[in-house]
C-alpha positions as CSV (number, residue, x, y, z in Angstrom):
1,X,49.3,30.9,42.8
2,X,50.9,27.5,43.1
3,X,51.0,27.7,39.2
4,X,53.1,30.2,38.8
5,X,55.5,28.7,41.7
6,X,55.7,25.3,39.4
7,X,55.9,27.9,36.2
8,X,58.8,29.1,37.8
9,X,60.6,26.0,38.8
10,X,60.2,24.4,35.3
11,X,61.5,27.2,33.5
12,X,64.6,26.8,36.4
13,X,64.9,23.4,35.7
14,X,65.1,24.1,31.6
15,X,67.5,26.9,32.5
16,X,69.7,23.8,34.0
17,X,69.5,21.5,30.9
18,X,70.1,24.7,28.6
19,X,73.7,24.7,28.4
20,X,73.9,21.0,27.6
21,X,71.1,21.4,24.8
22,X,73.3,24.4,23.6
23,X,76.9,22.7,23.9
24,X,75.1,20.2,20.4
25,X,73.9,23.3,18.3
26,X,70.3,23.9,20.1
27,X,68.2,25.3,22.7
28,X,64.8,24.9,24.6
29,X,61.9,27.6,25.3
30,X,59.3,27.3,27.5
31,X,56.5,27.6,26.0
32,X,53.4,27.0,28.7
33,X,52.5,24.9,32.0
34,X,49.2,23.5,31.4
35,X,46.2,22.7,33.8
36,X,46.7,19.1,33.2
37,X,50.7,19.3,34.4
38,X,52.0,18.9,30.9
39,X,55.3,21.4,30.3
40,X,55.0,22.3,26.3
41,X,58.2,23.1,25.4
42,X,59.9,24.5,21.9
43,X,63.1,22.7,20.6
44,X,65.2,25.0,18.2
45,X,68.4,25.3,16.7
46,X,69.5,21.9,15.8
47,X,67.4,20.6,18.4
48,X,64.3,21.3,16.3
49,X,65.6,19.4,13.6
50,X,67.2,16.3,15.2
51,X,66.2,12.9,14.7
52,X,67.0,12.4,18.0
53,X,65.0,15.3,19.6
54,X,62.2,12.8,20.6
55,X,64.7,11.2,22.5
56,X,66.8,14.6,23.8
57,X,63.2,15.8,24.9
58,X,61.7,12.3,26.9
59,X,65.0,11.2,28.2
60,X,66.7,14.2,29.4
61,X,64.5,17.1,29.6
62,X,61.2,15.3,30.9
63,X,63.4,12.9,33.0
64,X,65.1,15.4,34.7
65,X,61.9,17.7,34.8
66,X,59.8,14.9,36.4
67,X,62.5,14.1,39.0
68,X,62.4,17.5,40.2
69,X,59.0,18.4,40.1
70,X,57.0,15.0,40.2
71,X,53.7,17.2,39.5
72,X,54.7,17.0,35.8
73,X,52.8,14.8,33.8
74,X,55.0,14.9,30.8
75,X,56.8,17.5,28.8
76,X,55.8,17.9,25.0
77,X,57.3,19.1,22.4
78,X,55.5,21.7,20.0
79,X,56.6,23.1,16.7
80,X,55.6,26.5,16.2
81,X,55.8,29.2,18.8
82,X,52.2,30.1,20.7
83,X,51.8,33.5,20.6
């Protein structure tokens, strides 16, 4: 159960960095929590195709993420949707 209570508050925190993601042309999805505490996220739009996204993703988003929950290990970026 406390998985899904940290599922929850990482998607809340990507809901929180959406808008600034979305103000430059792209967007975030959540993609998975994993057991090791490592958010695997899903850059698209021009996010996905930014030189910068590296950046976008470790300085804002994982910053941010591991401020708020310090459980996180790291957030990742992956380039194809899991399905």
């Amino acid at each position: 159960m406390e998985k899904d209570l940290l599922e929850k508050r990482v998607k809340n925190i990507l809901e929180q960095v959406r808008p600034y993601l979305q103000a430059d042309g792209g967007d975030v999805n959540f993609v998975e929590l994993t057991d090791d505490m490592v958010v695997k996220v899903e850059l698209t739009g021009a996010c996905g195709s930014c030189p910068y996204s590296t950046m976008t993703l470790k300085n804002g988003i994982e910053s941010v993420m591991k401020k708020s929950i310090p459980e996180i290990k790291s957030v990742e970026q992956i380039h194809e949707q899991i399905q």
